[in-house]
N, C-alpha and C positions, 0 to 999 in steps of 0.2 A: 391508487396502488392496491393490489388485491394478494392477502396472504396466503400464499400456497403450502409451505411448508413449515413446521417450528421443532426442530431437531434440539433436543436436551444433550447439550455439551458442556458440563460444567468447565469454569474456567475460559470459555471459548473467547482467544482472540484474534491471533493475524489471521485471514485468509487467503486463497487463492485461487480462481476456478480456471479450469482447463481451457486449451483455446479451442478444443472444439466443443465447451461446453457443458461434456458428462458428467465430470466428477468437482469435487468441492473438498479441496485440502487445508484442516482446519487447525491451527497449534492452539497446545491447551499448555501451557506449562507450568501451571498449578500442580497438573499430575505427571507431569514431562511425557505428552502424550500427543500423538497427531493421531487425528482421525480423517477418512477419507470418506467422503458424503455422493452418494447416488444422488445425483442433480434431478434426476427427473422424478425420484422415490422418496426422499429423503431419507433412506435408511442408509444406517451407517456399513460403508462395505467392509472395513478396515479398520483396525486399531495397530498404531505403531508405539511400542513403548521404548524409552530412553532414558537413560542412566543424567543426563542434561536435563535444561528446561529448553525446548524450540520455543524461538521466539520471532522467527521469522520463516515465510512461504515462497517459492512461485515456481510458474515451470518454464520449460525455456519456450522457446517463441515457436518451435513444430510441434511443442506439448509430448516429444517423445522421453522428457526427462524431468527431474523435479528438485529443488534445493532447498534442504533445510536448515537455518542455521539455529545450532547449540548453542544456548549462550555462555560464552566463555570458552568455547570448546573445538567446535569445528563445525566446516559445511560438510552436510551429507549429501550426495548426490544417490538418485533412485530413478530406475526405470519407470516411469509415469504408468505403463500397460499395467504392470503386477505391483508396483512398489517394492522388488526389490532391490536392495542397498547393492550400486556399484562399487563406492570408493568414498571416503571422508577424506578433506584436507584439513590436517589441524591447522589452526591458531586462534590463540587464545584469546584477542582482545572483542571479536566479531560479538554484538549482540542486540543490533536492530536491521530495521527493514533491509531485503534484499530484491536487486530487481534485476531482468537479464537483457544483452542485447541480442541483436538480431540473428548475432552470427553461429550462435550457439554454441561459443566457444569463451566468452566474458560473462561474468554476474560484477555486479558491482553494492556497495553497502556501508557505511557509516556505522563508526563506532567512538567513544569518548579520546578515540586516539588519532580521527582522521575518518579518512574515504581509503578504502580499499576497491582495488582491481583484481578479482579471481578469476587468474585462467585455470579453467576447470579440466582443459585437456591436458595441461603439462600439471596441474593441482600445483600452481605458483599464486602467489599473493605478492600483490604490489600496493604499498602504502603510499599518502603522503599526507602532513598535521594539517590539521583544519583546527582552528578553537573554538572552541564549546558547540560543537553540532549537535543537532537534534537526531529524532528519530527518523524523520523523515526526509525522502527522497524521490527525484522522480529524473526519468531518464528522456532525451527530447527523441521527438517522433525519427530522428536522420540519425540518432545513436553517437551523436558527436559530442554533445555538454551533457552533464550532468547537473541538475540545480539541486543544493544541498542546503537544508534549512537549518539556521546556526540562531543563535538568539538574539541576535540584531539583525538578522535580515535573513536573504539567498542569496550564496554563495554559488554562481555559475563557474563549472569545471570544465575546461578541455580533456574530452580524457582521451584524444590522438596525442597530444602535448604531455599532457600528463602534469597539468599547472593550470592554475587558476586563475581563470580570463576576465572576472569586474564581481563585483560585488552590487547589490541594489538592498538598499536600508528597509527594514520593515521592523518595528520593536516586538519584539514580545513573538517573532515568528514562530510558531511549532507546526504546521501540517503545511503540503504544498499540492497540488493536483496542476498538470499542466492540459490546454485543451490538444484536441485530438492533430490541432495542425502548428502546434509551439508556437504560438503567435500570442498566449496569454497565461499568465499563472493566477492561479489563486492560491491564496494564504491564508489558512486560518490562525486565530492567534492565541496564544494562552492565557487564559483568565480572563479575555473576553468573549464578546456578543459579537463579532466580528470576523468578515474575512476581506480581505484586501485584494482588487483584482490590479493586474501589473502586466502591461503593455512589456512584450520580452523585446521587440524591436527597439526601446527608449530606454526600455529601464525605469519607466514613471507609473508610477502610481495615477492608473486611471479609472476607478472606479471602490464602492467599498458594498458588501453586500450583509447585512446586520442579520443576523441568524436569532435573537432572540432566546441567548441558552447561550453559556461556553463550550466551546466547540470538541468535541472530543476527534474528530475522522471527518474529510469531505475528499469527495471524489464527482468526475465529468462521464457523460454517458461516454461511448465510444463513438458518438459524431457531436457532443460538444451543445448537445441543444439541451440537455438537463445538467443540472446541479444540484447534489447533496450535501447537505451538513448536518452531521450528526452532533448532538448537541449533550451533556453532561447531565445539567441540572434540568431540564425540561424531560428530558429521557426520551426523547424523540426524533424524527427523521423529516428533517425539511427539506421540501423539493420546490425546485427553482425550473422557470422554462428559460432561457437567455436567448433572448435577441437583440433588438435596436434597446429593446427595456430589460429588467430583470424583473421578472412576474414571479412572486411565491404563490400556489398551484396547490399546494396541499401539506396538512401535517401530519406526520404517521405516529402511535404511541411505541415504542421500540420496548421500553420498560426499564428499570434500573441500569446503570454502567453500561448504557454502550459503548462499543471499545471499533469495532473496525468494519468500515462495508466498502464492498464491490460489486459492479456492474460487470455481467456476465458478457460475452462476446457476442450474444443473440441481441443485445440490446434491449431484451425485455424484462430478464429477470435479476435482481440487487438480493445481494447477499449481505445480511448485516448480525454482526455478534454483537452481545450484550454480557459476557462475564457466563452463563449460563445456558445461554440456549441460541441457537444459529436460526433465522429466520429467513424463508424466500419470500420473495414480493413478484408480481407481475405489474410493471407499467401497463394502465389499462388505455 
């Protein structure tokens, strides 16, 4: 891994990077602030400020739009081109991860209240109770379940149904990344050195990948042949290749609080926050 850029963002957490790549949308909600990052410059193009804390990024899947969620407050939707503000829908319980689906007309996002379904065209919000969910969430490649990580396990959602289709046990789950063809989850776990790989076909627990650091963020390249785990107390960025074996390949120093990294859509370059400053890497 080769460091290309290291943007001073204090606070810097969730991210997001555009699908075609340009831009790097950052929440800082220390200062209730987004900033918008020139991917290829790392200079900052953009500063949005907010009466909120944003605590959640992404854009929709033609990358002509962009969702931020407030916490406690509302999604903002924005013109991805200019950044700017088309429409807010409030409500008030939203205030972790959001991700979108294909149609670009749903986001979807977990809150201590459930999973919500935002339709952004009609700006409706559709609920339903989940107990004790996490922050994390990821949505399956066909746009049909949702898997929601709760503190005993994942929770897989139908969201054509709109009800929840089996449950698979994991203690202590808090992170989920699914690979790029739903065929497998990984889980990383809280307060441990650990993540859990999980066969989505069975629902078993087939594998475990020990990170060596508790896990703060992991995330799959966009073809499934790398793995991240970002790690807490080691303060660093472990990188995994996956095949027939799971080969650890190298370890990055990230620095204090990592909090949240993404693999860009080039497939080269990983975006990772640390509480303070946004760093590019290049898979060499």
């Amino acid at each position: 891994m080769k460091l290309i850029h290291e943007i001073n963002l204090p606070d810097a957490r969730d991210m997001a990077v555009s699908p075609s790549g340009n831009t790097v949308a950052v929440c800082q909600p220390g200062s209730s602030r987004l900033s918008i990052i020139d991917a290829f410059t790392g200079t900052v193009l953009k500063v949005i400020s907010f009466s909120q804390q944003p605590v959640s990024v992404t854009y929709s899947k033609d990358g002509m739009l962009a969702y931020v969620i407030l916490s406690g407050h509302s999604i903002v939707e924005f013109f991805a081109s200019d950044w700017r503000e088309t429409k807010r829908i409030p409500y008030t319980f939203l205030e972790s991860k959001i991700v979108t689906g294909i149609d670009n007309r749903r986001a979807y996002c977990v809150s201590n209240r459930g999973v919500h379904d935002i339709d952004v065209v009609n700006s409706t919000v559709k609920s339903h109770n989940i107990q004790s969910p996490q922050r994390s969430l990821a949505l399956s490649p066909d746009n049909r379940l949702l898997y929601i990580v709760f503190s005993g396990g994942v929770i897989v959602f139908d969201v054509e149904k709109w009800e929840k289709a089996f449950e698979i046990r994991v203690e202590s789950a808090e992170r989920i990344s699914l690979d790029p063809k739903g065929k497998r989850a990984y889980v990383g776990l809280r307060g441990f050195a650990d993540v859990k790989v999980i066969d989505l076909s069975s629902g078993e627990l087939v594998g475990s990948i020990l990170s060596y650091g508790h896990v703060a963020d992991i995330t799959l390249d966009m073809e499934g042949l790398y793995f991240f785990i970002l790690t807490i107390n080691r303060a660093n960025m472990a990188v995994y290749r996956i095949g027939d074996e799971v080969e650890k390949i190298e370890d990055v120093t990230i620095g204090s609080a990592p909090d949240c990294i993404v693999v860009a859509p080039d497939n080269r370059s990983v975006y990772v926050s640390n509480r303070s400053v946004v760093k590019k890497f290049e898979m060499l």
